[in-house]
Structures are given as structure tokens and as C-alpha cells.
C-alpha positions in Angstrom: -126.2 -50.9 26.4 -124.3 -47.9 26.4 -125.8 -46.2 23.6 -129.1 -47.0 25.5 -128.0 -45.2 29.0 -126.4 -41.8 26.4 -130.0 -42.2 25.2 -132.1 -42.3 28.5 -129.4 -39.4 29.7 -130.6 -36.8 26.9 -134.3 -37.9 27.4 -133.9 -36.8 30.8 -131.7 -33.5 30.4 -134.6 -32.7 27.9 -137.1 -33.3 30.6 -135.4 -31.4 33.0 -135.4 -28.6 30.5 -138.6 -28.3 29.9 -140.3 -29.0 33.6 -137.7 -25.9 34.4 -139.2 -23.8 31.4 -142.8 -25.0 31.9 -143.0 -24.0 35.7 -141.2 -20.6 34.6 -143.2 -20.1 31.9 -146.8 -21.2 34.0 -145.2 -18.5 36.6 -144.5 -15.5 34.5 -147.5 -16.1 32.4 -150.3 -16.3 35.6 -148.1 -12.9 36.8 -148.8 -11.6 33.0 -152.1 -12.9 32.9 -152.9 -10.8 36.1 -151.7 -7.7 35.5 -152.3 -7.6 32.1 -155.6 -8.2 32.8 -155.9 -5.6 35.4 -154.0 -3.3 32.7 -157.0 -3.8 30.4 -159.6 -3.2 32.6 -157.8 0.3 33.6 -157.2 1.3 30.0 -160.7 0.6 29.1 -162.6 2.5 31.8 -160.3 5.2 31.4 -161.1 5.5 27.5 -165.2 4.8 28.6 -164.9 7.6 31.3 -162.9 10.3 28.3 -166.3 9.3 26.3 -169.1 9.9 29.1 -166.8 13.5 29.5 -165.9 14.5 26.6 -164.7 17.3 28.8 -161.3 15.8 30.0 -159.7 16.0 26.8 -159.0 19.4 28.0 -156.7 18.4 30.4 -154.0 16.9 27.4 -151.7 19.9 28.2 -151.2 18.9 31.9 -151.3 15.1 31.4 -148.7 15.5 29.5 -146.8 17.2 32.9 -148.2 14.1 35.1 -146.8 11.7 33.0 -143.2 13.1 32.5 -143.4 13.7 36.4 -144.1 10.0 36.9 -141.7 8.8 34.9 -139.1 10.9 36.6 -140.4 9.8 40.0 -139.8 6.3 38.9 -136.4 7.4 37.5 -137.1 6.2 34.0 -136.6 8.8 31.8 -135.9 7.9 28.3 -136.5 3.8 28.8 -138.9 1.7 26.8 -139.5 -1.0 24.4 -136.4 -0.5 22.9 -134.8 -1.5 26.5 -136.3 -4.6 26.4 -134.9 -5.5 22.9 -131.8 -5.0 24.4 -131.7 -6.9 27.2 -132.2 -9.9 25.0 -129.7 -8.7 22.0 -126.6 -7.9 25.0 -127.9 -8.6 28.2 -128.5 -4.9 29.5 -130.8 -5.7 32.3 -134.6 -3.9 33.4 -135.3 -1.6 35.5 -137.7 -3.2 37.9 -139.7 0.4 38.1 -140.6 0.6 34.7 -143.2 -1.8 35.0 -145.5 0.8 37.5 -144.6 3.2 34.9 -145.7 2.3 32.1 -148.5 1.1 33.6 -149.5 4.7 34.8 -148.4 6.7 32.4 -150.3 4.8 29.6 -153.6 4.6 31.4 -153.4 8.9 32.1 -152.5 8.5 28.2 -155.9 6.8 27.4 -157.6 9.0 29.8 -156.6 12.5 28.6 -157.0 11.5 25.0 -153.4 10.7 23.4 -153.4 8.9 20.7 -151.4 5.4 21.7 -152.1 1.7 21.6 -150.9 -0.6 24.1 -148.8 -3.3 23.4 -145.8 -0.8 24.0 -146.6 -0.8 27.5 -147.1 -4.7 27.4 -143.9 -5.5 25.5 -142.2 -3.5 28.7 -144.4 -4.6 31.5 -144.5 -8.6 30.5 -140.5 -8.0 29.4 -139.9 -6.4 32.9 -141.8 -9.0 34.3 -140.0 -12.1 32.9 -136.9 -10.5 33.4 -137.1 -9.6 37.1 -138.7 -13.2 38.0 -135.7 -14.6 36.3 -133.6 -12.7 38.2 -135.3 -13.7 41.4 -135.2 -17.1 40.5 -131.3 -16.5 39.9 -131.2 -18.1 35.9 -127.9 -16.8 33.9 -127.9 -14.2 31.5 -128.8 -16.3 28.5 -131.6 -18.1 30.8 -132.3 -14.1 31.6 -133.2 -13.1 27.7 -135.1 -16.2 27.3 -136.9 -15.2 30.5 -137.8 -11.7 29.1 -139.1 -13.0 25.7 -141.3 -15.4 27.7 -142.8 -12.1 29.4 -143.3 -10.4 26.4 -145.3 -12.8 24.8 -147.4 -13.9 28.3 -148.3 -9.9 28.4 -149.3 -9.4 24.6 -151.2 -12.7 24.6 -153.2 -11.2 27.8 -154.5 -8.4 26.0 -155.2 -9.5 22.5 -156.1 -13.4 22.9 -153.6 -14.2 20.5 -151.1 -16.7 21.9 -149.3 -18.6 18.7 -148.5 -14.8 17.6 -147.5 -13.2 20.6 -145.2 -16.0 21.2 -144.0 -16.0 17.4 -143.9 -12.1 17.5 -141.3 -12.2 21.0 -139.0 -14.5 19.4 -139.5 -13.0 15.6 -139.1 -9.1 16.5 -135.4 -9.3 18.1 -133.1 -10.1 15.6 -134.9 -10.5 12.1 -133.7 -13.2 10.0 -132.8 -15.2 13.0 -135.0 -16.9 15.4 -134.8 -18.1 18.9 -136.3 -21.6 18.3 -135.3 -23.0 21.6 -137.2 -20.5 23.5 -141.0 -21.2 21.6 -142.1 -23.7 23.8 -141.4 -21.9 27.0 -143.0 -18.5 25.0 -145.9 -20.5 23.9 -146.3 -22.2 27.7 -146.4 -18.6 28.5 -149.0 -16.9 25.9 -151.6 -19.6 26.6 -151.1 -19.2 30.4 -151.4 -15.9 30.2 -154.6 -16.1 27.8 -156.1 -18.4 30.0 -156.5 -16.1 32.8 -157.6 -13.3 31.0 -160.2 -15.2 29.5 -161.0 -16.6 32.9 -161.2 -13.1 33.8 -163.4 -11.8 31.7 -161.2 -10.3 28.9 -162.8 -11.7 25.4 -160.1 -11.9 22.9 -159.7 -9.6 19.9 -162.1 -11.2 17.1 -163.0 -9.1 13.6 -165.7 -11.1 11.5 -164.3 -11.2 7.7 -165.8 -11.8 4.7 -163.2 -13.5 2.6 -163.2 -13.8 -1.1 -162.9 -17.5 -2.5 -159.1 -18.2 -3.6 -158.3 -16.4 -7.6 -155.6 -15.1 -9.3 -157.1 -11.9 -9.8 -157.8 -11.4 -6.1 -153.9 -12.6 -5.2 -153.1 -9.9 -7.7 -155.2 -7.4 -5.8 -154.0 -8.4 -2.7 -150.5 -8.1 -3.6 -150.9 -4.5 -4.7 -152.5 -3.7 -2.1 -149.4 -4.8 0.0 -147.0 -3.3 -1.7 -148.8 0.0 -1.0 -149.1 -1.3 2.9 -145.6 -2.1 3.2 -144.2 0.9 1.8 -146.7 3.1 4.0 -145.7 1.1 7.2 -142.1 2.9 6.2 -144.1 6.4 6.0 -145.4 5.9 9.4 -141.9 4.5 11.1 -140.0 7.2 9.7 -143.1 9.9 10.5 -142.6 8.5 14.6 -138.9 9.4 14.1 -138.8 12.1 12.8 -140.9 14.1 15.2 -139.4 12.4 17.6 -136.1 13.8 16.4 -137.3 17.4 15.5 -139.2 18.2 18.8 -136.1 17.1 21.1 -133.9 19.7 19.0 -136.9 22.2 19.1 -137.9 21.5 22.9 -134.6 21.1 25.3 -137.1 21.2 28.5 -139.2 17.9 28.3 -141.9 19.5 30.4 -142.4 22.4 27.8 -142.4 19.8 25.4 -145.1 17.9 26.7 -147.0 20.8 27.6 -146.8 22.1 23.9 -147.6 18.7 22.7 -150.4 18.1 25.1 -151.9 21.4 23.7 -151.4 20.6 19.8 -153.6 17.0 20.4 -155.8 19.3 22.2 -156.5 22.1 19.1 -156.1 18.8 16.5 -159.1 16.7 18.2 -160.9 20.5 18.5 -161.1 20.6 15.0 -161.2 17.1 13.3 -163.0 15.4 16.4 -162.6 12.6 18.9 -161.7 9.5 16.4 -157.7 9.7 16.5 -157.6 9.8 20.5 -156.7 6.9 22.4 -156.4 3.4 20.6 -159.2 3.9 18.2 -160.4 0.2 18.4 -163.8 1.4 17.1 -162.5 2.5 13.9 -160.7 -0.2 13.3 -163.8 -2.5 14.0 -165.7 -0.4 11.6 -163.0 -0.6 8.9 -163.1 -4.5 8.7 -166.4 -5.3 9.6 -168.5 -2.7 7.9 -166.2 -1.6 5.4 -166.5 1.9 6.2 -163.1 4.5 6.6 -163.0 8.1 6.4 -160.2 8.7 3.3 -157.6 10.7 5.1 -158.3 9.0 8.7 -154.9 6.9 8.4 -152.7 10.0 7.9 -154.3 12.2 10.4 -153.8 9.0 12.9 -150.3 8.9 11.8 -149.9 12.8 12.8 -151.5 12.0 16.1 -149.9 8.7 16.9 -146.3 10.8 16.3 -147.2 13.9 18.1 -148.9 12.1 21.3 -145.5 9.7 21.4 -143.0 12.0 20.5 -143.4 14.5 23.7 -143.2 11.9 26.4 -146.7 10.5 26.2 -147.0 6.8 26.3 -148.9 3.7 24.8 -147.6 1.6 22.0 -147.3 1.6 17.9 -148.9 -1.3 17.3 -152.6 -0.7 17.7 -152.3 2.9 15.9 -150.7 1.0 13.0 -153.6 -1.4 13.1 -155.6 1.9 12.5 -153.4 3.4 9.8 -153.5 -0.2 8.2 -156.9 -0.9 8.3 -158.5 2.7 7.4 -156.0 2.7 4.1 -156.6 -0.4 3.1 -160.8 0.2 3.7 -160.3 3.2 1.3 -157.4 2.0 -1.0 -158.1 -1.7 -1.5 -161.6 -0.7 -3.3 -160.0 1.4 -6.3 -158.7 -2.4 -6.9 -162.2 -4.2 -7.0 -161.6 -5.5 -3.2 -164.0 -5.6 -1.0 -163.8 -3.1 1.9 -163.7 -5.1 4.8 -160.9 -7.9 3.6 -159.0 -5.1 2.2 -159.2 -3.6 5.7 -157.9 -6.4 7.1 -155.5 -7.3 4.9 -154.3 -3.6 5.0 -154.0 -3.9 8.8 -151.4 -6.6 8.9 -149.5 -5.4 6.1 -149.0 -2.2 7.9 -148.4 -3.9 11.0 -145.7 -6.6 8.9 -143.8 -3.8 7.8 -143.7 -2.1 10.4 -142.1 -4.7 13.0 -140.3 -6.4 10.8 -142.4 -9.9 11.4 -143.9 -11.7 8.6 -144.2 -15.3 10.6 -145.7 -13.3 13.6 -147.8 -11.3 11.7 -149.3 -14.2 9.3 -150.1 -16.3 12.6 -151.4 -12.9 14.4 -154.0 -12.5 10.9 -155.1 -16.0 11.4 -156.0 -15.2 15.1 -157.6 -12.2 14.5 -159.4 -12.8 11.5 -159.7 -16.8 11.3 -157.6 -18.9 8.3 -160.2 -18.7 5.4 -158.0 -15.9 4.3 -154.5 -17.6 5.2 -152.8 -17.3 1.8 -153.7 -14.0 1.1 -152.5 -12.5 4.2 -149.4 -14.7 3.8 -149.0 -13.1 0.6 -149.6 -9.6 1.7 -147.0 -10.4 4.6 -144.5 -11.5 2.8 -144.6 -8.5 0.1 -145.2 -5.9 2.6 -141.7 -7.3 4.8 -139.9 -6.5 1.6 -141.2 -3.1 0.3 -141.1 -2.2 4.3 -137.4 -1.4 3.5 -135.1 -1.4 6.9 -137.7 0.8 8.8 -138.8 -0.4 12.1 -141.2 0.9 15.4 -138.5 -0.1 17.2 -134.6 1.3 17.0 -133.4 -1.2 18.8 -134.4 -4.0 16.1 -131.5 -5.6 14.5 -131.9 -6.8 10.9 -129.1 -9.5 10.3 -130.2 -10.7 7.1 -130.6 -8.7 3.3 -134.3 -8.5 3.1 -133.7 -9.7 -0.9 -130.9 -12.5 -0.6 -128.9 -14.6 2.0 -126.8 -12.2 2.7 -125.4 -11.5 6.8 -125.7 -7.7 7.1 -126.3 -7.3 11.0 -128.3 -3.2 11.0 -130.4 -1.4 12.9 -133.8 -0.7 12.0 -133.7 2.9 10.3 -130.5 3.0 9.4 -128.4 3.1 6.3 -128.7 -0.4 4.8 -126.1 -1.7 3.2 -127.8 -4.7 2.1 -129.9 -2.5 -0.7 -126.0 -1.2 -2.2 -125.2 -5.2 -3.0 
């Protein structure tokens, strides 16, 4: 009888648990859903408008005023995605403010022509979101990072109909090698919430129509080279963001010279090569894995652009430009190795993104989305190899790597730094 009642007593803490998550989780994800939503909509007439005028790329130089102005005005200079990460590694709180933004400050991004994506902003809007609507609902601090996580994935599912990876990809891109398994239903209640009314409004999710070799040795092979390439230029591009980020805060000390200056160089750069590196470039990337068709040097002249446009105080996200790099490389690389163009696009797209965030579950869940699960063993493949040759680079600073990447081994280091792990 007793162990009966002990029984019944955890069946019902459970339930508690979860009808507390689940209306949290249904609440943050129809406030995602929303705003995301209304997010998209702004960044894509913005980025139609740059196109009907080409003119406006002209104004890059004082866009790049605007948005260090705003973010002053908002008094959030110098916060962003790696803010967020924080708040669910130590508890450092979110500004409330960042969420209007990053909002603005990305959309004058898309409009003058940087060259940004925009799951940065939604990583901080739907991170700010959860976090503040815990806060108003008065949860703990523990309650509070679980709350945040639940934003982030709500916000990235809005914008790229892909709810089992965004909610994989919040709990996955915190602390890799450990995983916050208790928060994945309440992350996953979220994403499809927050898909739902996106979809509902009138957002289609993003699709790319693959052709998909049948299953061979010779193709793993292939695809496996392929990654290893992916992976290690996922590392070029992380330590190509830092770097200028690094080089133009010693070279500018004013940050409205600097985004002036930088503003002007996007300006000369899209003079000269032309209009495919500005904004998010979902066009190219489209082209790349559908049609099979890349320019050869587009992925490095979208790395320049992604770093310059970031670096002086323009704003956007990684992810979508790393899509880009990904995709073009692998459209040009992959046939040198008898792939075909379009699934070497693809498959050159998540390894670049893999490596990159540090994901391989996310990122293996996020290429079934995308690109449907005929191909689910290769990409796992290519996933797996690009996490490795990746090396302990990272978009995000923030990110905290607590396993060795090549044996159980605690380490506990930030994403571009020294690893130890690699001496052992």
C-alpha cells in the first residue's frame, strides 16, 4: 500500500511538472511565434525593398551610425548571443531592451545591405523573451535558464520551421558534451508552438528539394572528405569573425568611426563584386542545393563580408551566412570528388554549420528538416567528422566545451581558446 501511495506521489509531481512547463512553454512559444513572425515579415520586405532600389545600398556608411545609435539608446552596447549563453551557464540575467534592439538594428541591417543572417537576433529576442516571462512569472534561477532555452528554441523554430532542431540546438549549443535533458520537453512544447503560429501566419518553413544518392561506400567516402574539409573551414570562418572583430576594435577606438568606415568598405566591396554577399543570401543558397550552381570563390568573399558587416557594430546572426559559406563550398568542392552538386551543397551546408556551433545532434536533426531523411546517414556522417576537425572554434565565445572532442575526457573551455584537451 505504501509503495502504491510513493508511486501515485511521483506520478503526480511529474504531472505537475509538466502542466507547469507545458503552459510556460505554450506561453513563450505563441509570444515567439508572434514576434518572430512579425520579425520575418520585416526582414523580408526590407531585403525585397534593397532589391526594387538597388540605390539604398548607398546608405551602408550611415546605417551603420543608426544602428550603433540604437543600440546606445537602448543601453545595450556590447550585449548579444553570447549574453544569453550566459544567463543559462551562471545565471547573468537579460536585459529586457535587447529584444527592441536587436529587432531594429537587424532589420536596418537587411535593409542597407549588411551581410548577416538572423538567427543571432532570434537566439537573443526568443532568449530575452523566455527569460523575462520567467521572471514575470517569478520561477528561480535554475527555472530561469530553462525558461531562456525554451525561448531560444520557440524563436529559431518561428523562423526556419524546424522544431526538433531548434529545440535540440538550445539545449545542445550551451555546454557541449553535456545536455540539458530535463528541459527538451518544455523546448520542444515551445518550437512546435511557436511553428504553429508561424505557419498559421503565413510563414512556410525552410524546405531545399535534394537529390540524394542511394547509400555506397564510395559515396560515404566522398561524403566524409567532404566534411573533413567542411569542418576544418567552419574553423576558418570562426576564427575569420574574431579576428576582425579583434583587429578593428584596436584599429577603431570610436565605435561610430568604426561603423562608418565599415559601412563604407561593404559599400566599395558590393560596388565591385555585386549584390550576392548582402543580406542573408538565401537565394544563393537555394541555388547551391537545388540547381547545383556556386560561383568558386563566393564562400570566401561571404566570409569577408559576414566578418566585416558584424565586426563594426552591425547586426544579424552567423548562422545563415555559414549556411552560405557551407553550401557554396561544398557546390564547388564536393564535385572534384564525383558528388553531385546539389547533395554536396547540402551536405556542405551543415557541416559548416556543425563545426561551427559545436552541435552534431542539433545539426543532424536540423539536415533532416531541411532536406528530408533520405540522406540521414550521410549527413550524420558528415556531422559527426566535421564536430571533430572543427577543433575548439565556435560562433559563439561564450560556448563552453566540457568534454575532449577525441576521448572522455572533462576539460571545461571556452570556444576559441587554448585547448588543453588536444596536449593529452
Amino acid at each position: 500500500m505504501k509503495k502504491s501511495s510513493e508511486y501515485i506521489s511521483h506520478l503526480l509531481l511529474y504531472a505537475r511538472a509538466m502542466a507547469k512547463w507545458g503552459a510556460v512553454s505554450i506561453v513563450v512559444g505563441l509570444l515567439c511565434g508572434l514576434l518572430g513572425s512579425a520579425f520575418h515579415f520585416g526582414v523580408s520586405r526590407v531585403t525585397l525593398i534593397r532589391e526594387m532600389h538597388p540605390l539604398i545600398i548607398y546608405s551602408l556608411p550611415a546605417a551603420g551610425l543608426l544602428a550603433v545609435a540604437v543600440y546606445r539608446l537602448f543601453h545595450t552596447e556590447g550585449q548579444g548571443t553570447n549574453n544569453i549563453l550566459q544567463e543559462i551557464q551562471d545565471g547573468k540575467g537579460i536585459s529586457l531592451s535587447l529584444i527592441p534592439a536587436i529587432f531594429l538594428t537587424t532589420v536596418l541591417t537587411h535593409l542597407a545591405g549588411g551581410s548577416a543572417g538572423r538567427e543571432g537576433a532570434a537566439l537573443q529576442m526568443g532568449g530575452g523573451i523566455g527569460y523575462n516571462t520567467g521572471k514575470l512569472l517569478k520561477l528561480d534561477d535554475r527555472d530561469l535558464r530553462t525558461a531562456t532555452m525554451i525561448g531560444m528554441a520557440a524563436f529559431f523554430s518561428a523562423l526556419f520551421g524546424t522544431p526538433l532542431g531548434a529545440a535540440v540546438f538550445s539545449l545542445e549549443v550551451i555546454s557541449v558534451g553535456l545536455i540539458y535533458h530535463a528541459a527538451f520537453v518544455p523546448c520542444f512544447i515551445a518550437a512546435l508552438t511557436a511553428y504553429g503560429v508561424s505557419f498559421l501566419l503565413g510563414i512556410s518553413p525552410e524546405r531545399f528539394a535534394v537529390v540524394v544518392p542511394p547509400l555506397n561506400l564510395l559515396m560515404l567516402i566522398r561524403t566524409a572528405i567532404l566534411a573533413v574539409f567542411g569542418g576544418t573551414l567552419s574553423a576558418v570562418f570562426c576564427w575569420t569573425l574574431h579576428f576582425t572583430e579583434h583587429k578593428l576594435d584596436k584599429l577603431f577606438k570610436n565605435p561610430w568611426l568604426k561603423a562608418f568606415a565599415g559601412g563604407a568598405v561593404i559599400l566599395i566591396l558590393t560596388l565591385l563584386l555585386g549584390g550576392d554577399y548582402n543580406g542573408a543570401g538565401m537565394g544563393i543558397i537555394k541555388r547551391a542545393v537545388e540547381e547545383g550552381k556556386a560561383v568558386p570563390a563566393a564562400f570566401l568573399w561571404k566570409m569577408i563580408f559576414t566578418a566585416i558587416t558584424l565586426a563594426v557594430g552591425f547586426k544579424g546572426g552567423e548562422v545563415v551566412p555559414s549556411f552560405f559559406i557551407g553550401a557554396t563550398f561544398g557546390c564547388v568542392f564536393g564535385p572534384l570528388l564525383g558528388m553531385p552538386a546539389g547533395f554536396s551543397a547540402a551536405v556542405g551546408l551543415i557541416t559548416v554549420f556543425c563545426g561551427a556551433v559545436n552541435c552534431p545532434l542539433a545539426s543532424i536533426f536540423l539536415a533532416v528538416e531541411l532536406f528530408g531523411a533520405e540522406g540521414m546517414l550521410y549527413y550524420a556522417l558528415a556531422c559527426g567528422l566535421s564536430y571533430v576537425f572543427s577543433g575548439y572554434s565556435g560562433l559563439y565565445s561564450s560556448q563552453r566545451i566540457l568534454y575532449d572532442k577525441l576521448k572522455a575526457q572533462f576539460i571545461d573551455v571556452r570556444t576559441n581558446a587554448y585547448h588543453e584537451g588536444g596536449k593529452k
